[in-house]
C-alpha positions as CSV (number, residue, x, y, z in Angstrom):
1,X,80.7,118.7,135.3
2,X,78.5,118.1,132.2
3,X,79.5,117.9,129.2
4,X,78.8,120.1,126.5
5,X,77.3,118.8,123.4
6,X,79.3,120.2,121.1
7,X,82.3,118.8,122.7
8,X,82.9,114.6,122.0
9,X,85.9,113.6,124.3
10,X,88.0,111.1,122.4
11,X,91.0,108.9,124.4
12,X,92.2,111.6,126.5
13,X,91.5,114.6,124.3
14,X,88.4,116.7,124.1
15,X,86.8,117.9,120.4
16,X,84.9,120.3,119.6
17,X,84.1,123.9,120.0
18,X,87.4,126.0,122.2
19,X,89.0,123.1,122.2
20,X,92.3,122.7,119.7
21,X,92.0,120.8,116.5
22,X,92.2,117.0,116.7
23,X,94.2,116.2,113.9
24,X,94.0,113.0,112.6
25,X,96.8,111.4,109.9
26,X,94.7,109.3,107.5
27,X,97.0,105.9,106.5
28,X,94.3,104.2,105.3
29,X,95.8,101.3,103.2
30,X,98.8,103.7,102.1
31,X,100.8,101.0,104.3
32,X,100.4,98.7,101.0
33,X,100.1,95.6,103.3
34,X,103.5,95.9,104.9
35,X,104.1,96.3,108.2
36,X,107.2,97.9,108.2
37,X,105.4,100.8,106.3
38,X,102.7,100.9,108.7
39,X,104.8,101.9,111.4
40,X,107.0,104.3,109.4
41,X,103.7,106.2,108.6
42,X,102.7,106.2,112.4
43,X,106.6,107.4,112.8
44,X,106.2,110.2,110.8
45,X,102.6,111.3,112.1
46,X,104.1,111.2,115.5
47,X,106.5,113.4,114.4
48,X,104.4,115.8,112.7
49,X,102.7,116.2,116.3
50,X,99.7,114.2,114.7
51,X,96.9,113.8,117.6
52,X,96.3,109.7,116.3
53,X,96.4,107.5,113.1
54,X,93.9,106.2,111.0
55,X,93.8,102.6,109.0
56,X,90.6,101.2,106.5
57,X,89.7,97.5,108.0
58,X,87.5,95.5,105.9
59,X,86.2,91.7,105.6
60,X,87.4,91.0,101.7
61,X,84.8,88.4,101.1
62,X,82.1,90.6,102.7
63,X,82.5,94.0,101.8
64,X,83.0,92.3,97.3
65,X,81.1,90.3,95.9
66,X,82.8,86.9,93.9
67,X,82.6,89.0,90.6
68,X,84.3,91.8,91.8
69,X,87.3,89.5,93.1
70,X,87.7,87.7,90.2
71,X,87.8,90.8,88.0
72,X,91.5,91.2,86.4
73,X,93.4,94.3,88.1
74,X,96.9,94.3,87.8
75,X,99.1,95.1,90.7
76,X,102.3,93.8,93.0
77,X,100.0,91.3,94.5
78,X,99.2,89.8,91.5
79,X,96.8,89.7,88.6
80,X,92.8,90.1,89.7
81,X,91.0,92.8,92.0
82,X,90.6,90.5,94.9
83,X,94.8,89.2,95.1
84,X,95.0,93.4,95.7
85,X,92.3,93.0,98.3
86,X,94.0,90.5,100.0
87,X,97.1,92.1,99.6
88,X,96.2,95.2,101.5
89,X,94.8,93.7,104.7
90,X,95.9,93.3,107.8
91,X,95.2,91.0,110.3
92,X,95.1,90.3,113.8
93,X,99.1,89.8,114.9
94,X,99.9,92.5,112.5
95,X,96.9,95.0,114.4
96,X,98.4,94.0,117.7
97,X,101.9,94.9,116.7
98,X,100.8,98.5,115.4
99,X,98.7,99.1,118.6
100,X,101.7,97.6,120.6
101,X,103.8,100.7,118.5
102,X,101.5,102.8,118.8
103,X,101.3,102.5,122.6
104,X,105.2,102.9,122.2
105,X,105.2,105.8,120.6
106,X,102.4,107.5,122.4
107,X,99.7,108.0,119.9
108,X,96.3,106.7,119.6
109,X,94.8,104.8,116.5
110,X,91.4,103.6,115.2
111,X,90.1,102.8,112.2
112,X,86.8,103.1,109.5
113,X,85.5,99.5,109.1
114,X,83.7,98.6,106.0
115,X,81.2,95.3,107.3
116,X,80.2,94.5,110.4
117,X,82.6,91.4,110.9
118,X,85.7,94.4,110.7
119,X,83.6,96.6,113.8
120,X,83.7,93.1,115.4
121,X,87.4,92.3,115.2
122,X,88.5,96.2,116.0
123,X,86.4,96.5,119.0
124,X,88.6,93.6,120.7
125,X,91.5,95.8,120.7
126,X,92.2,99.5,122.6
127,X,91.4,102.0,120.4
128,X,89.3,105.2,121.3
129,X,86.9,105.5,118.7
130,X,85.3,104.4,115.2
131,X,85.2,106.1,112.1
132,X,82.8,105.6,109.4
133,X,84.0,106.3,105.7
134,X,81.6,108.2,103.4
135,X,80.9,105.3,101.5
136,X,79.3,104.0,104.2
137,X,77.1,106.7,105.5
138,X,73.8,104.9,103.8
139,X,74.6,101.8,105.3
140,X,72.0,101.6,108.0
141,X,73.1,98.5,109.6
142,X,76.4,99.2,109.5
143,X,75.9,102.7,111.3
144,X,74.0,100.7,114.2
145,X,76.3,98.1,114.5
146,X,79.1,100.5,115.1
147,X,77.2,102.6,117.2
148,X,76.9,99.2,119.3
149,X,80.3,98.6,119.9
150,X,80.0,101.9,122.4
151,X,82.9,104.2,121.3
152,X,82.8,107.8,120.3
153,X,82.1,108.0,116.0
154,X,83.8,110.3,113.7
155,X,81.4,110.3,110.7
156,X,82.7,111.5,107.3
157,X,79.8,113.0,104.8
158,X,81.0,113.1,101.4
159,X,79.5,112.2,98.4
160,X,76.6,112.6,100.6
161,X,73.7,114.9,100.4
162,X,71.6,116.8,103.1
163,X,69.0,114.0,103.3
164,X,71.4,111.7,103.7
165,X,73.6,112.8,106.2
166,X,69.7,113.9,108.4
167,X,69.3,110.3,108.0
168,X,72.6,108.6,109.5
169,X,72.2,111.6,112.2
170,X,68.9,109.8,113.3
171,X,70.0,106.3,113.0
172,X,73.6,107.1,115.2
173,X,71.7,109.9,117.3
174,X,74.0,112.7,118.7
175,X,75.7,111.5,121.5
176,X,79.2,111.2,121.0
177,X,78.8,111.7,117.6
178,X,81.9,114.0,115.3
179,X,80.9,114.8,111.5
180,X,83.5,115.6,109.0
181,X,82.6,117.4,105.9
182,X,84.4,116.0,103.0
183,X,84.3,115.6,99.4
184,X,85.1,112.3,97.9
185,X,87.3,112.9,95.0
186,X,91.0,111.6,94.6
187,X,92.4,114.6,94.8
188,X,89.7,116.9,94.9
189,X,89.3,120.5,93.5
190,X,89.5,123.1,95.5
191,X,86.5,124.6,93.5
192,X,84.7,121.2,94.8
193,X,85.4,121.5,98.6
194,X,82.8,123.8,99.5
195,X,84.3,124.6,102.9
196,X,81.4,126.9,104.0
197,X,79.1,124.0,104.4
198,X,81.5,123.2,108.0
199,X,79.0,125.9,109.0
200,X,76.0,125.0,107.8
201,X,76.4,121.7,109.5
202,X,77.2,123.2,113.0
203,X,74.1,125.0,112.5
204,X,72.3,122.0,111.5
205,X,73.1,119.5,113.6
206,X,75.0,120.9,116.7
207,X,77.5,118.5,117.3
208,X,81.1,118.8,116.3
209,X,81.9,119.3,112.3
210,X,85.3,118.6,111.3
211,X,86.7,118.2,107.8
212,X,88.3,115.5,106.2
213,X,90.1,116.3,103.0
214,X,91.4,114.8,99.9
215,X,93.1,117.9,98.3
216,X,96.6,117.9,97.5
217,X,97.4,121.5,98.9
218,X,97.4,122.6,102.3
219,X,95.7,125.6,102.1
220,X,92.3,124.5,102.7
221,X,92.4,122.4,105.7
222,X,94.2,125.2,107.4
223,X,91.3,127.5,106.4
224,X,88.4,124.9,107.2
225,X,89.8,125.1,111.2
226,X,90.0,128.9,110.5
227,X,86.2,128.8,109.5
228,X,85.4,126.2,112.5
229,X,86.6,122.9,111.8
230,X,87.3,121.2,115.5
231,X,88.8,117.9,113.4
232,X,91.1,117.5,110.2
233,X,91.9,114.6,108.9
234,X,94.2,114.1,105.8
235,X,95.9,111.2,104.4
236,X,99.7,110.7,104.3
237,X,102.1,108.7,102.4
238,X,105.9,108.4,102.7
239,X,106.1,109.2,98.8
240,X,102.9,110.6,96.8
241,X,104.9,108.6,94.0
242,X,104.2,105.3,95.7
243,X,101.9,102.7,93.9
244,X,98.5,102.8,95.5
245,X,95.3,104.8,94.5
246,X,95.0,106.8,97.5
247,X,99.0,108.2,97.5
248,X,98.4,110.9,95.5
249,X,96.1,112.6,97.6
250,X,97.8,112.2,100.5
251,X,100.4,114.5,102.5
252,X,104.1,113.1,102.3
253,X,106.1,113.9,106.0
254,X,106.7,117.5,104.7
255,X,103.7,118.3,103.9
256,X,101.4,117.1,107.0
257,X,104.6,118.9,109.5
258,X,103.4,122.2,108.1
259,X,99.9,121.5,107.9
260,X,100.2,120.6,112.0
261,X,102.2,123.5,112.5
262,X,100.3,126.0,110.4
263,X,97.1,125.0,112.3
264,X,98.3,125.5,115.6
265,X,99.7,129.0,114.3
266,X,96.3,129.7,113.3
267,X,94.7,128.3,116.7
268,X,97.1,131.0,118.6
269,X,95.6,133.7,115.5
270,X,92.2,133.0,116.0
271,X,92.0,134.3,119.4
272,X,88.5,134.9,121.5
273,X,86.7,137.3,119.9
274,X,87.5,139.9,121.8
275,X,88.3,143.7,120.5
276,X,90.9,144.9,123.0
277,X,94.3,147.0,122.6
278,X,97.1,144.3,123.5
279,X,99.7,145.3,126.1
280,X,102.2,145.3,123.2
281,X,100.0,148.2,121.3
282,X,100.6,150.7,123.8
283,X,104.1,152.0,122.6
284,X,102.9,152.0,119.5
285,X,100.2,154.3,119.9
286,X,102.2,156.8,121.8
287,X,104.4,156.7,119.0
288,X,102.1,157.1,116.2
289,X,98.9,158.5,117.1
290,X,98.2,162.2,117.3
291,X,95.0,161.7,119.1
292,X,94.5,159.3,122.5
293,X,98.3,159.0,123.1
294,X,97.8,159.2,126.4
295,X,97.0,155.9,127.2
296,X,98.4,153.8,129.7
């Protein structure tokens, strides 16, 4: 049987329209280089009834320029911007000990790269698709080299305008192609999330929309699958008190077990569309109404 094009099957799940929410628990570089954290986070995710994990991969001496490295930047790694770099990196044994945990634990896990060298060393290993940060979106190269290594691509789109996101659309094209709309602020507003462009998007561009989000609250990403969002992703942390400049928009184990179990509440809520008197009704209208009790 074909499949439809607004459905992107990713591993062994399907995403996309009538198909439940792949969520996705973002943990980025909120591992702070330690591997023991790493799988702690993947723990807790699995827990949370997560659908996969998400880690940032990029080539330090690619992706920042000598500058940039050199400039000073306190943190636990040491006094300049590129000792934190290096710091948060992992590399190859430690990425085949998290997929050997992952395959333990029985969740799948990918990653955004941020140069092409990253796509390169990722693609080697089993994971089921690639994700493409937002600050990557207007990379053109990047986009087709990614699109090259031949798995399914998650997209995010913030900080990104209309033109833009057109743009990456025709370099990837639209097969197997997921777009999350996002805002890129740490944590964002929830007068800046503009959830209501998840429908624009479906409208636009006909594949997938999911939403990726950097608020602190739950609320939101809830709604956003309430509104149409086949995809969440949201980043988690074991402590929002943790040093690291993504913890405090990310989801400590608390918080992303409610968000999992508040979407699939309002999967069951959302129904089919269809206006029809539930068998579970009928009492209740012999009891109440004065008219039409006769119902069976």
């Amino acid at each position: 049987m074909a499949q439809s094009p607004d459905v992107v099957k990713v591993g062994r799940m399907l995403v996309g329209e009538r198909q439940p929410c792949y969520i996705v628990a973002e943990i980025g570089i909120n591992h702070n280089g330690d591997l023991d954290t790493a799988k702690r986070l993947i723990s807790v995710a699995v827990a949370a009834g997560c659908n996969a994990v998400k880690f940032q991969k990029r080539t330090v001496a690619v992706v920042y320029s000598a500058d940039e490295l050199a400039r000073p930047r306190e943190s636990p790694y040491g006094t300049t911007n590129g000792e934190l770099k290096y710091g948060l990196e992992f590399g190859v044994v430690e990425y085949q000990e998290l997929d050997t945990y992952c395959k333990a634990v029985k969740i799948p896990w990918f990653v955004s790269c941020w140069d092409e060298e990253s796509v390169d060393f990722i693609a080697q290993l089993d994971i089921p698709c690639f994700k493409i940060a937002s600050a990557s979106l207007t990379d053109d190269n990047l986009l087709r080299h990614t699109r090259a290594a031949g798995r399914p691509l998650i997209v995010s789109t913030g900080m990104s305008t209309i033109e833009e996101i057109d743009h990456a659309v025709c370099v990837l094209g639209k097969d197997n192609l997921i777009l999350l709309h996002a805002c890129s602020t740490y944590p964002a507003y929830y007068n800046e999330l503009n959830l209501a462009a998840i429908h624009t998007m479906k409208v636009r561009y006909g594949v997938p929309i999911g939403y990726s989000g950097h608020e602190t609250g739950l609320a939101s990403s809830v709604a956003a699958v309430a509104i149409g969002a086949c995809c969440i992703e949201r980043h988690i942390t074991l402590d929002r008190a943790m040093w690291g400049t993504d913890q405090a928009a990310s989801l400590e184990p608390s918080g992303i077990t409610r968000l999992v179990r508040d979407i699939r509440l309002v999967e069951q809520a959302i129904g089919d569309g269809v206006k029809r008197v539930i068998e579970r009704e009928y009492p209740i209208i012999k009891k109440l109404r004065r008219v039409g009790a006769a119902i069976s």
